[in-house]
C-alpha positions as CSV (number, residue, x, y, z in Angstrom):
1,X,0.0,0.0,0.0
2,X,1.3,3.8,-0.6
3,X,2.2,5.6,2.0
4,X,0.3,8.6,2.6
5,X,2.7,12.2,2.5
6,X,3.5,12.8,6.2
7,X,2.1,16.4,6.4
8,X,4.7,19.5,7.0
9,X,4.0,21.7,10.0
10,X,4.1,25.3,9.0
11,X,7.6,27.6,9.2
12,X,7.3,29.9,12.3
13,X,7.2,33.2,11.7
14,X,8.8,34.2,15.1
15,X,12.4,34.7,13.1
16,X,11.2,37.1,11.0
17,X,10.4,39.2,14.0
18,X,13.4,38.1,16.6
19,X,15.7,41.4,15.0
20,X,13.3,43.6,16.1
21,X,12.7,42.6,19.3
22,X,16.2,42.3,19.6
23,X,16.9,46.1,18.5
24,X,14.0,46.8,20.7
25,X,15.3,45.3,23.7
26,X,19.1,46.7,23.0
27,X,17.3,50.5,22.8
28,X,15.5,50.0,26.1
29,X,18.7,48.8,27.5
30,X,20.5,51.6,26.1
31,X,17.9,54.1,27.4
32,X,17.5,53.3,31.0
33,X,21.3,53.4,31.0
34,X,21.6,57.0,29.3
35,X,18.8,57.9,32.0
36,X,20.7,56.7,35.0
37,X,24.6,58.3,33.6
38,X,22.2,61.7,33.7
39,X,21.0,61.0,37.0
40,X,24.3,60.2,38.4
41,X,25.9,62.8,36.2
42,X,23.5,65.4,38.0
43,X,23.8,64.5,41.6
44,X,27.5,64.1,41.3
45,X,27.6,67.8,40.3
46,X,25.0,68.5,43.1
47,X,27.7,67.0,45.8
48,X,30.5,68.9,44.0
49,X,28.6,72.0,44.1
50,X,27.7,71.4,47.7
51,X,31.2,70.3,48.8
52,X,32.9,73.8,47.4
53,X,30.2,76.0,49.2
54,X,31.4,74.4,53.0
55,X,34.8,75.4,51.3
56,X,33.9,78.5,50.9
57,X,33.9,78.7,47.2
58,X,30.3,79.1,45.5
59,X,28.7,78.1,42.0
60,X,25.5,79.1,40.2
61,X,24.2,77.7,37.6
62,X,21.4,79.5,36.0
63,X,18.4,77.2,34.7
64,X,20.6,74.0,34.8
65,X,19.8,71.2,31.7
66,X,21.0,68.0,31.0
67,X,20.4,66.7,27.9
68,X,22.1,65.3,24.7
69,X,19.9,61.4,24.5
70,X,21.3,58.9,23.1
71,X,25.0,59.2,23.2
72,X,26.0,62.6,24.8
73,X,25.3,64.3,27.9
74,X,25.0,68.2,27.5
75,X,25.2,70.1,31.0
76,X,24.0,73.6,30.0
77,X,23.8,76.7,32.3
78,X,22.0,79.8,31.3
79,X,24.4,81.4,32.5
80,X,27.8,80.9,35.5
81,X,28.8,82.8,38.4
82,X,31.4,82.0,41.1
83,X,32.1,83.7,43.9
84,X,34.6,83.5,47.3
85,X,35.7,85.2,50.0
86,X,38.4,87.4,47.7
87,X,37.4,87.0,44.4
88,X,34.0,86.3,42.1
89,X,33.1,86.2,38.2
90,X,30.4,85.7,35.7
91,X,29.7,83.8,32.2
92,X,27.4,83.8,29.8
93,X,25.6,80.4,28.8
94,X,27.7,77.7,29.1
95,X,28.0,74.0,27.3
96,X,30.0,71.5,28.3
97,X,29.8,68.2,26.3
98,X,31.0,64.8,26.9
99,X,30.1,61.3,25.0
100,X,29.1,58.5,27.0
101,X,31.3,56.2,26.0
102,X,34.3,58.5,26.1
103,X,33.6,60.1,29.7
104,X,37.2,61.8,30.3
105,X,36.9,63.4,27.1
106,X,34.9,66.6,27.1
107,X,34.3,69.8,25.1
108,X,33.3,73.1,26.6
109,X,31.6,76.2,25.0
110,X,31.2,79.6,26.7
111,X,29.7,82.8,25.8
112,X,30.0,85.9,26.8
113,X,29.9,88.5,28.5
114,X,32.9,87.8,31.4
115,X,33.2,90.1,34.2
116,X,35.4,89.9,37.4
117,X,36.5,91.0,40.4
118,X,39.6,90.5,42.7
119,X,40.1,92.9,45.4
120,X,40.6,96.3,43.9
121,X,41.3,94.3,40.1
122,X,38.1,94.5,38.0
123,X,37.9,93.0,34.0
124,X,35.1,92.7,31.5
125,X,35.2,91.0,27.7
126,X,33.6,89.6,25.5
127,X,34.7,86.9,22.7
128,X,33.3,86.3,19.2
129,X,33.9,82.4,19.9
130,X,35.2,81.0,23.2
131,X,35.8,76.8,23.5
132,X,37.6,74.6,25.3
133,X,38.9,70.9,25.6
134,X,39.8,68.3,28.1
135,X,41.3,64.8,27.7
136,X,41.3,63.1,31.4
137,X,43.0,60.2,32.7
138,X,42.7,58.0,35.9
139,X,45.6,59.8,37.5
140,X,45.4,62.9,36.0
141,X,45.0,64.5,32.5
142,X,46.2,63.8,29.3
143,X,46.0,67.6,27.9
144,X,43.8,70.7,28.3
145,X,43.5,73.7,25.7
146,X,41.1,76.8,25.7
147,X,41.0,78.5,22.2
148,X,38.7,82.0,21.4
149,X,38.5,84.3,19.0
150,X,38.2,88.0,18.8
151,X,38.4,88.8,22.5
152,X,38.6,92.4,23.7
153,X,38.1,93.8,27.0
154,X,39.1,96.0,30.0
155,X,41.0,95.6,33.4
156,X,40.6,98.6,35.7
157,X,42.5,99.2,39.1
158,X,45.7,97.6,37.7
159,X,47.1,101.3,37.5
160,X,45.8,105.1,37.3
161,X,44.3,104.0,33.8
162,X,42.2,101.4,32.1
163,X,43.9,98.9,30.6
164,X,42.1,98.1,27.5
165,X,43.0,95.0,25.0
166,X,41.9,93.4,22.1
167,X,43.2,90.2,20.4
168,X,42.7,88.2,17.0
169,X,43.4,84.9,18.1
170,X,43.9,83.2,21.7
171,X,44.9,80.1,22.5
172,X,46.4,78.2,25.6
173,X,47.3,74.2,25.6
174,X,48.8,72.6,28.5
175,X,49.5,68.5,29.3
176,X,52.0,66.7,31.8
177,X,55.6,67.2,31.5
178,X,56.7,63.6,30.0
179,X,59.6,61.8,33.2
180,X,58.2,65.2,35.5
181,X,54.9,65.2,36.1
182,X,54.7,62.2,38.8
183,X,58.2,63.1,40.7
184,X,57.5,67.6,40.5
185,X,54.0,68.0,39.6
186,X,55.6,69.9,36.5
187,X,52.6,70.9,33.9
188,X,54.0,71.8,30.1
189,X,51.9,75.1,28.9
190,X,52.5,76.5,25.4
191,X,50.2,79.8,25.1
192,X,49.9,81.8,21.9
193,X,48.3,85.0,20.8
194,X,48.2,86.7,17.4
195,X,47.5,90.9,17.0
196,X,46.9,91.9,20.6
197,X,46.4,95.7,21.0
198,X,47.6,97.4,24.0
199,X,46.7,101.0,23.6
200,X,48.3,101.8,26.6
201,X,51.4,100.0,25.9
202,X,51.4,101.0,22.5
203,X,51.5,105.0,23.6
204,X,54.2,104.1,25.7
205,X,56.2,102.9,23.4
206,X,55.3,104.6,20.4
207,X,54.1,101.9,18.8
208,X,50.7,101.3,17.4
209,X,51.9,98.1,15.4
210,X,49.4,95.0,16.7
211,X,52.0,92.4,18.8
212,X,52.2,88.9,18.3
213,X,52.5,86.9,21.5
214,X,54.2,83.2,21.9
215,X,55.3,81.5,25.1
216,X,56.6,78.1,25.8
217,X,57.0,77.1,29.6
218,X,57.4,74.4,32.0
219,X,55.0,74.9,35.6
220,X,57.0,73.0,38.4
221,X,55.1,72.0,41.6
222,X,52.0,73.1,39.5
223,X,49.9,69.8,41.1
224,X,50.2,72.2,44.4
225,X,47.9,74.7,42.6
226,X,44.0,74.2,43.6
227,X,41.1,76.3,43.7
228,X,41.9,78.4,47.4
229,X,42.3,82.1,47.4
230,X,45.2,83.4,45.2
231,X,47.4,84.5,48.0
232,X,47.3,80.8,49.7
233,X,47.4,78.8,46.3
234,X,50.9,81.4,45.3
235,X,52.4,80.7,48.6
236,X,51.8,76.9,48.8
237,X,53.4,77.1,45.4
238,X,56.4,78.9,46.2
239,X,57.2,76.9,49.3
240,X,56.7,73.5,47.3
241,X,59.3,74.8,45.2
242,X,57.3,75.8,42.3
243,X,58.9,78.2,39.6
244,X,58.1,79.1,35.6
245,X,61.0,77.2,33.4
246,X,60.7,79.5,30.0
247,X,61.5,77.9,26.6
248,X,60.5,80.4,24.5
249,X,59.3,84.0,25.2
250,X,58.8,85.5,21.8
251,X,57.3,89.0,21.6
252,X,56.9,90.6,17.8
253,X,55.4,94.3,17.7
254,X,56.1,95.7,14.1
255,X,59.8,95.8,13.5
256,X,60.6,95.3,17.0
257,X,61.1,91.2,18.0
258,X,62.2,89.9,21.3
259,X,63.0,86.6,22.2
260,X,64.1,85.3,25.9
261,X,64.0,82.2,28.0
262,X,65.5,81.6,31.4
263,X,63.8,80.9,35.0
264,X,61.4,82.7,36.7
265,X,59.7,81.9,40.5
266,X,58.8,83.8,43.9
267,X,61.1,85.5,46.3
268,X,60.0,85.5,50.2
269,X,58.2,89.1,49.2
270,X,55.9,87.5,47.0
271,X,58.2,89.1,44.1
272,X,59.0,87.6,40.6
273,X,62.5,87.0,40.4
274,X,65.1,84.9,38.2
275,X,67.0,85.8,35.2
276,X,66.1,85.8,31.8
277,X,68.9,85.9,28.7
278,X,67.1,87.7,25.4
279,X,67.6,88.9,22.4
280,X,66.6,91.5,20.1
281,X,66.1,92.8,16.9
282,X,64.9,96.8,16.2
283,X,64.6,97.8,20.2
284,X,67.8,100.0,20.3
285,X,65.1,103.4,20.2
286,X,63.1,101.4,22.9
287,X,66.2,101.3,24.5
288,X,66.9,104.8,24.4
289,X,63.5,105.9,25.2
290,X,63.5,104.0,28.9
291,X,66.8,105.3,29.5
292,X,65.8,108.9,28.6
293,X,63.5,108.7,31.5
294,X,66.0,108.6,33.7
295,X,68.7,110.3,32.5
296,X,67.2,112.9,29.9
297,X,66.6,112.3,26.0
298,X,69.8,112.9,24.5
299,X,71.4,110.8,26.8
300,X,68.9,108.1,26.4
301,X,69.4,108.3,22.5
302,X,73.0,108.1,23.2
303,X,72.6,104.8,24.9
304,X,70.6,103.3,22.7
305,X,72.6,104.1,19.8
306,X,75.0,102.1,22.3
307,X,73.5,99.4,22.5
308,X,73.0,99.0,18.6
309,X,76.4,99.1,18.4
310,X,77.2,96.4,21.4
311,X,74.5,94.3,19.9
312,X,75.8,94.5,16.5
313,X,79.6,93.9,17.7
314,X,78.4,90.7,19.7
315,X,76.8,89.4,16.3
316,X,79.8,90.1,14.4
317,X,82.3,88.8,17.5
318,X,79.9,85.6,17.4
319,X,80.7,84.9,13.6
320,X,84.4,85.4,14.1
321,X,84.7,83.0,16.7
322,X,83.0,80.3,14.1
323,X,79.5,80.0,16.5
324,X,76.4,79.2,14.7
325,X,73.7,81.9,13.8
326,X,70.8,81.2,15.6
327,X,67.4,80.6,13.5
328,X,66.1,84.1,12.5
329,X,69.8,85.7,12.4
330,X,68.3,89.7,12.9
331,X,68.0,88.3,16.5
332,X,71.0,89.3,18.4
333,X,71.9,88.5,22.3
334,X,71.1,91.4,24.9
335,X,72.6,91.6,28.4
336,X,70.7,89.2,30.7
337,X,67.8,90.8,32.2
338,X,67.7,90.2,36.0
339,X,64.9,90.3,38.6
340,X,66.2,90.9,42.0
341,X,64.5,92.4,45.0
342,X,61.8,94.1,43.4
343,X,64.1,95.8,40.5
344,X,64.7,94.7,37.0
345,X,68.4,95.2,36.0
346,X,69.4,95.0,32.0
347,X,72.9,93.8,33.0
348,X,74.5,95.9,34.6
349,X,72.0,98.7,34.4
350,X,68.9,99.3,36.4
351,X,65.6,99.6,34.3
352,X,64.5,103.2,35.7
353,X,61.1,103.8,37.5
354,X,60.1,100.5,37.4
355,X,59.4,98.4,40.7
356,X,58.4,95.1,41.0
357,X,55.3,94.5,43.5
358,X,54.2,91.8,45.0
359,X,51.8,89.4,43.8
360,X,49.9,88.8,46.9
């Protein structure tokens, strides 16, 4: 007899459907965790917030927001302020971004206008653009960098007048000191700005030329540094040892360049001091100017004319005696410039009417 055909039970459909419920499940997952990194991300900033106010120290942030679901978490304030027993500022809005699956990475925006206030010092500016950048690690930081653009603004009580600014471009970048960081706390720092405007400095010199700014330096002891009053956080500093070790200090103002590098840190007056060795190219009227303060104009010519002939004989003695010419050979060595004891000396010679105070 034939066998009858064993009958087929029909395919389940329940594949066809297992991708979504997977991708469902995965964005529920996802979800309640992007939920609960903004609920911890908020009350770890409400314990931070409350832990600087029993230091002292307090922070406001105007109509507070976190957003940025799925993958980023935005903490937005209308607007900052900070305030302590010596000092207190203000910021506009502020954005600070970071992606949940790179936490120690973070991006921060500010806007304007900045105003502050320590002790008799007052400052205001604005910024056309104003962001910032930090790579963390779990012992520290890999780097740090604030960039704007088109910042201009005023500092008042500084002297008998204003000093107002303006600048093109702004930028600082700092990051550990490779072999330094973990045996000095040393920080590397490498700051840059491009046609800053001084008109106060520029009457004074006679100069209206817009300056480009560059400096390349080395913070020792900087892991001392923490968010107390200036005066403490300086003098914790300078008793840990701390100083400023300068690569490069490079100053260009219209024909007039300047270069130096050297050592810089606190005396037990709370004064800069150290030694820096510079050169210079197009400063011998500079030169003669400062002096004329002291000892009248034709004598201050005199001595600047001087020193264009010392710095030209140094160049040429340099060459004879088979030395290299440095990079940009219009540069040519100065007398050191010393800080010592409130006064700044130009090797020999004392830099007239000028005093260093102290810091704090």
């Amino acid at each position: 007899m034939a066998q009858s055909p064993t009958p087929t039970r029909p395919h389940s459909r329940k594949g066809l459907f297992l991708p979504y419920i997977l991708l469902a499940v995965l964005v529920i997952a996802w979800s309640l965790g992007w939920f609960y990194i903004r609920h911890r991300a908020a009350s770890e900033m409400d314990g931070w917030i409350a832990q600087e106010a029993a230091a002292g120290r307090t922070w406001t942030c105007a109509d507070r927001s976190i957003t940025g679901y799925p993958f980023r978490i935005e903490l937005r304030c209308a607007s900052l302020a900070f305030s302590r027993s010596d000092s207190r500022f203000t910021l506009g809005p502020v954005t600070a971004v970071t992606q949940v699956y790179q936490p120690r990475r973070g991006i921060l925006e500010v806007g304007g206008p900045f105003h502050v206030e320590q002790g008799d010092l007052t400052a205001d500016a604005t910024w056309t653009s104003l962001e910032g950048s930090f790579h963390g690690a779990s012992d520290g930081f890999v780097r740090a960098s604030v960039v704007a653009d088109g910042a201009k603004g005023v500092v008042r009580g500084a002297g008998p007048e204003p000093i107002a600014f303006e600048t093109q471009h702004f930028e600082l970048h700092a990051r550990p000191t490779p072999g330094r960081f973990e045996s000095e706390g040393a920080i590397d720092t490498s700051l840059r700005v491009n046609r800053i405007r001084l008109p106060l400095v520029d009457a004074a010199l006679g100069n209206a030329d817009p300056a480009d700014l560059a400096l390349d330096a080395t913070v020792s002891r900087a892991t001392s540094l923490d968010t107390g009053t200036v005066a403490k956080e300086l003098e914790d500093w300078r008793q840990a040892g701390g100083g400023l070790d300068i690569a490069l200090l490079s100053l260009a103002k219209g024909e007039r360049r300047l270069q130096a590098k050297g050592r810089l840190d606190l005396d037990t007056a709370h004064r800069l001091q150290g030694q820096l060795d510079l050169r210079a190219a197009g400063v011998e009227a500079l030169v003669g100017q400062v002096m004329g303060q002291r000892f009248g104009a034709e004598k201050g010519a005199l001595i600047g004319s001087l020193v264009g002939q010392l710095l030209g004989r140094r160049s040429q003695a340099s060459a004879e005696a088979g030395v290299a010419a440095p990079a940009d050979d219009a540069l040519k060595p100065l007398p050191p410039l010393r800080l010592a004891e409130g006064r700044l000396m130009l090797g020999p010679f004392p830099i007239p009417n000028v005093q260093l105070p102290p810091l704090y």
